[in-house]
ZAMARGU-4260 file (C-alpha; in steps of 0.2 Angstrom, whole numbers, plus 5000, padded with zeros to 4 digits):
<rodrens>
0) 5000/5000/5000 | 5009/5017/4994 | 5002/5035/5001 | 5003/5050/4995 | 5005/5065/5005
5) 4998/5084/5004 | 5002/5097/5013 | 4986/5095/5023 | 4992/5081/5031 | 5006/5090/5039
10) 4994/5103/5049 | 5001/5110/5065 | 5012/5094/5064 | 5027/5099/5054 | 5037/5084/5056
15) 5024/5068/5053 | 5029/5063/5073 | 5011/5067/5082 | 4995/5057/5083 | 4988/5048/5068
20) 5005/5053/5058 | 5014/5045/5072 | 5004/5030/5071 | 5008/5030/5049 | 5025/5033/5053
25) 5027/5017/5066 | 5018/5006/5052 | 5028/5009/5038 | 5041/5007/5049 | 5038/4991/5054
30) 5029/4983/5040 | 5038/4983/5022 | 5023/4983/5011 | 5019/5000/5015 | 5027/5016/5008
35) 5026/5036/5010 | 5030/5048/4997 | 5029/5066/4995 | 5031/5079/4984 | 5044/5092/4982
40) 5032/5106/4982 | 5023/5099/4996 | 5040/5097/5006 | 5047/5115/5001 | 5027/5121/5004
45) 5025/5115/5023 | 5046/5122/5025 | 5040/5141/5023 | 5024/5138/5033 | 5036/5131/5046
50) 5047/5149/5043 | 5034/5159/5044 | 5029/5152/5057 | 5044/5153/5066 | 5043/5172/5059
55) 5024/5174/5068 | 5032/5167/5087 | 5047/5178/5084 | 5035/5194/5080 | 5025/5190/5095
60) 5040/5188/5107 | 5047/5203/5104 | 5031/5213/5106 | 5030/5203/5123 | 5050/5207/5126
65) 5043/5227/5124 | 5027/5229/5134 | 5039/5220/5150 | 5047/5237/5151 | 5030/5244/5158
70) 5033/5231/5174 | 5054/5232/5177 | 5048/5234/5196 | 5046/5214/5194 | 5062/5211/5187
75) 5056/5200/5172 | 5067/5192/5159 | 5064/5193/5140 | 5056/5177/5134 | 5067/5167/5121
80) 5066/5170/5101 | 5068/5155/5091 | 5084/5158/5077 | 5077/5153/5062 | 5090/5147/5055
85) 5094/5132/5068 | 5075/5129/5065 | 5075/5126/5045 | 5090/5113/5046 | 5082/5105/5062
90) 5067/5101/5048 | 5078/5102/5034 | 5089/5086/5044 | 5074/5077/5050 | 5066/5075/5032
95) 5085/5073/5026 | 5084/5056/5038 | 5069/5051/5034 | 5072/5048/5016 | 5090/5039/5022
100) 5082/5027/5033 | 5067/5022/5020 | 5052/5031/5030 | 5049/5043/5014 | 5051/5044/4996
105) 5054/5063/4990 | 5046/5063/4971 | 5055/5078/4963 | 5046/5091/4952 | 5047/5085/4933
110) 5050/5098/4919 | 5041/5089/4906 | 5023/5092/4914 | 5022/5110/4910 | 5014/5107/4893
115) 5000/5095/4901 | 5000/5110/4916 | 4996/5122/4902 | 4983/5115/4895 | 4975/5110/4908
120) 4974/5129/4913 | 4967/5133/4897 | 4955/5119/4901 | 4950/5120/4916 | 4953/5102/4919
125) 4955/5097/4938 | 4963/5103/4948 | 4961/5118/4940 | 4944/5127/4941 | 4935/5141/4935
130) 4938/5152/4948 | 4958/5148/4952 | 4972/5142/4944 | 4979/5129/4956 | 4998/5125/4948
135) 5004/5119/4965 | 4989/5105/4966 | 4992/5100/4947 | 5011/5098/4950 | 5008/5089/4963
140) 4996/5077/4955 | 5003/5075/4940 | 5019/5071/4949 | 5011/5058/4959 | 5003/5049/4944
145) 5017/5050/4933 | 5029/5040/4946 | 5016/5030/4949 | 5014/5024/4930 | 5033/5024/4929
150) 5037/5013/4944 | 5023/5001/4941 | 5015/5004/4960 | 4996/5001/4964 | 4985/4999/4979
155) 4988/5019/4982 | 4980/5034/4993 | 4980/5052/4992 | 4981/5059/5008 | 4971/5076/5004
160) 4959/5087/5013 | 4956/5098/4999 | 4938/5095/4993 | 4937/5109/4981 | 4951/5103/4968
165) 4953/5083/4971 | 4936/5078/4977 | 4919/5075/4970 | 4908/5070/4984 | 4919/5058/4994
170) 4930/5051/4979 | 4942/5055/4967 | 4935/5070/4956 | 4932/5059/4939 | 4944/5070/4929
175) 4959/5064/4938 | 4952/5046/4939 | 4956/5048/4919 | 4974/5050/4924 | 4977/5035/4935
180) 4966/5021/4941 | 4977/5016/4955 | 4975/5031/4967 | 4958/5031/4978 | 4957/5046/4990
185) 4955/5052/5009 | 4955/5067/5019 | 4967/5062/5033 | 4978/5049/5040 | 4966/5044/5053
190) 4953/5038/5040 | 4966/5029/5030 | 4972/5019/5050 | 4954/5015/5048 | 4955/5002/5032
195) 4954/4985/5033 | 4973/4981/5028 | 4978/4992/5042 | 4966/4988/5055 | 4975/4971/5055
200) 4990/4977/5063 | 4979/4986/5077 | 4985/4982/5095 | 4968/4970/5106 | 4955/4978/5113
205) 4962/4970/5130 | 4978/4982/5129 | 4968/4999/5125 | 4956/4994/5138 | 4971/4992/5149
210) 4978/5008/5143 | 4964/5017/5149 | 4965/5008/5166 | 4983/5015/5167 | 4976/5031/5161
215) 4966/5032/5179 | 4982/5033/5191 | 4987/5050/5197 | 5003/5054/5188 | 4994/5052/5173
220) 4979/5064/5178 | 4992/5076/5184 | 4995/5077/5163 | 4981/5087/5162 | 4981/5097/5175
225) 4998/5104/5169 | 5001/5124/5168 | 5003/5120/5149 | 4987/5111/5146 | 4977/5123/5157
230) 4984/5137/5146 | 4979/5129/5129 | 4959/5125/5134 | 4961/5145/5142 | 4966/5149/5126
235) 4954/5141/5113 | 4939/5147/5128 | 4946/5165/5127 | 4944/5163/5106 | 4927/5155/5107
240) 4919/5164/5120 | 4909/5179/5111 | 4897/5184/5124 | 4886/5198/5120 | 4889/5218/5127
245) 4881/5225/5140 | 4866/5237/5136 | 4874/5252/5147 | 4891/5255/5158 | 4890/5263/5174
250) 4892/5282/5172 | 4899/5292/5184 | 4895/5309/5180 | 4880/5308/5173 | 4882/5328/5163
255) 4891/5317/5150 | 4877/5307/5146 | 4876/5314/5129 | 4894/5310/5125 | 4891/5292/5132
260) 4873/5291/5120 | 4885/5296/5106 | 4898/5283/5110 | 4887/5267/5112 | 4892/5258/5096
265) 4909/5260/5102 | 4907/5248/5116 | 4914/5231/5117 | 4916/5217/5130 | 4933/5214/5140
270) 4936/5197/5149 | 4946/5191/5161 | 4949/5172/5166 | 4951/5173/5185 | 4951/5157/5187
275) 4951/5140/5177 | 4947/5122/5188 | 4948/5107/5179 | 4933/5096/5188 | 4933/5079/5178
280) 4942/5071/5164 | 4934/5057/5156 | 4944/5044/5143 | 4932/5038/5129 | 4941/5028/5117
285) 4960/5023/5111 | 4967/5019/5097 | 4982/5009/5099 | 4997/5004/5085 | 5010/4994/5092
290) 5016/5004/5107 | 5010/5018/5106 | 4991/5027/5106 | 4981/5042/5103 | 4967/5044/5116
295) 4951/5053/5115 | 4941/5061/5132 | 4934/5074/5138 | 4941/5088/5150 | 4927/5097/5160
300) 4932/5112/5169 | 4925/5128/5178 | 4927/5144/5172 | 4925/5160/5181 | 4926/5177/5172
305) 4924/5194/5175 | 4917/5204/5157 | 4916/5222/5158 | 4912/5234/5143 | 4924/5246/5137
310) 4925/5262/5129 | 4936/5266/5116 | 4936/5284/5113 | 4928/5288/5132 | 4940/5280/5142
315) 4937/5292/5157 | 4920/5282/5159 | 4920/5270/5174 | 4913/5254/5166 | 4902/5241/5174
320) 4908/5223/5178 | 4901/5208/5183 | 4906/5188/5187 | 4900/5174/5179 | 4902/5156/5182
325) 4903/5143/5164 | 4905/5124/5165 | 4914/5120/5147 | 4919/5104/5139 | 4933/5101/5129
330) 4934/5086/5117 | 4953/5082/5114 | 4966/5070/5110 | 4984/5066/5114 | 4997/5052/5114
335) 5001/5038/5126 | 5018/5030/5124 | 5018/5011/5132 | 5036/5010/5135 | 5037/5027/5147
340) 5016/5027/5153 | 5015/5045/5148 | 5005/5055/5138 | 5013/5069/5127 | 5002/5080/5112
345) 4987/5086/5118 | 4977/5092/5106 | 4960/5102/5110 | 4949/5097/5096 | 4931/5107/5100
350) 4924/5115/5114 | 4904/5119/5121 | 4898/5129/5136 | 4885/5135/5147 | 4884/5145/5160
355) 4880/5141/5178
</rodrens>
């Protein structure tokens, strides 16, 4: 079984190490009749998101490293930039041993398919579409189906999330069928751990149920309550939380009522976490391969906050504030090693809330 790999595959996961890509990565190892190849473009494609990436965290440091001057009384130290450069041959090395040790194939880009990338421009033939001209995508394709018909393989997948230029429905869009009838198509790599062929070299159900009996003793629960996992689900609740303003902030002086009347469209809602409480943590399924596993649960917590509207362009206005109690849910994932009983990768994956 050969897969092909877009860039999707490598979101927020740079080096094919975490969850589902882990698990891929541990079977091809192990087992010779599977095989991952990627594309150039994809590979020099998820390099520069990785740089600029790298470029974003940098960004934000340094406006951190600025606004600390406004509390020098507390004597805080600047936090760490990361220097690119060490970063790109980190990645640059990791891919560089993957292909050394037989993990990856990299298929390089081919000069000759610039006339069949022409015309399929012109032609609007997939990938390419009315309304964009996907190069990247036809490169990629082509490049897959031509070292495909050159090296005799069948029984392949392309790994893609892209639904608008590879997919029609849930299959292969028909005009790339024409190009190779070997290839079938999924979203992700947890879909493809789902096929039959694959599903054979699943761990027994008796070791992920005793993973999730190891999963109940305390050192493992003190995962979650780690300073790192609390920030993240404080985090993705600060960015989902959108609670509606206030009608009206406490005035003080109530000769600038006018002014305030004028203002009300500038008014928005500040919050503040004041505190965070993680009240249950409930495992609900694994997914073992070999030695390692991806869990899924969920992390209740408690959430107090105090919102207060602001005003922009009044700020002598003394705003009004309140406290409010929610009960949130998090769904997430995260890895389980057998060898070490430890749990690495947590992944938030959706959230819901009420108040209470």
């Amino acid at each position: 079984m050969n897969f092909f790999l877009d860039s999707t595959v490598f979101h927020k996961d740079y080096f094919l190490e975490k969850h589902f890509n882990g698990h891929l990565m541990n079977i091809v190892k192990k087992y010779s009749e599977y095989d991952i190849y990627v594309s150039r473009v994809v590979l020099e494609e998820v390099r520069n998101r990785y740089r600029l990436n790298i470029d974003k965290y940098n960004e934000e440091v340094l406006k951190l490293n600025k606004h600390k001057t406004e509390f020098n009384k507390f004597k805080i130290e600047d936090h760490p930039s990361l220097d690119i450069g060490e970063c790109i041959k980190k990645f640059d090395d990791h891919f560089l041993q993957l292909v050394k040790s037989g993990l990856i194939q990299i298929i390089e880009v081919d000069n000759d398919l610039l006339p069949e990338l022409i015309k399929r421009s012109i032609h609007r033939i997939k990938p390419f579409s009315e309304n964009k001209e996907e190069f990247r995508d036809a490169i990629i394709w082509l490049s897959y189906t031509k070292y495909v018909e050159e090296n005799g393989l069948y029984n392949c997948i392309f790994i893609t999330n892209n639904k608008t230029d590879f997919y029609e429905g849930e299959e292969l869009h028909p005009d790339l069928k024409k190009d190779s009838n070997v290839f079938i198509v999924k979203p992700d790599v947890r879909t493809v751990l789902q096929l039959k062929d694959i599903q054979a070299h699943k761990n027994t159900i008796g070791f992920e149920i005793e993973i999730k009996k190891q999963l109940s003793h305390e050192e493992n629960l003190k995962f979650f309550e780690s300073e790192t996992i609390r920030r993240e689900l404080m985090d993705i609740f600060e960015i989902t939380y959108d609670p509606d303003p206030f009608e009206s902030p406490a005035i003080v002086d109530s000769t600038r009522e006018k002014e305030y009347l004028h203002a009300k469209n500038q008014l928005i809602n500040e919050t503040e976490i004041i505190s965070f409480n993680i009240s249950s943590i409930k495992i609900e399924d694994v997914e073992a391969f070999n030695e390692s596993a991806t869990i899924y649960g969920e992390i209740r917590v408690t959430i107090e906050l105090i919102e207060a509207p602001r005003i922009f362009l009044l700020q002598y206005f003394r705003t009004g504030a309140k406290k409010t109690i929610y009960e949130a849910v998090f769904s997430f994932m995260a890895d389980w090693d057998d060898n070490t009983k430890t749990l690495s990768d947590f992944n938030a994956l959706g959230i819901s809330y009420k108040s209470v």
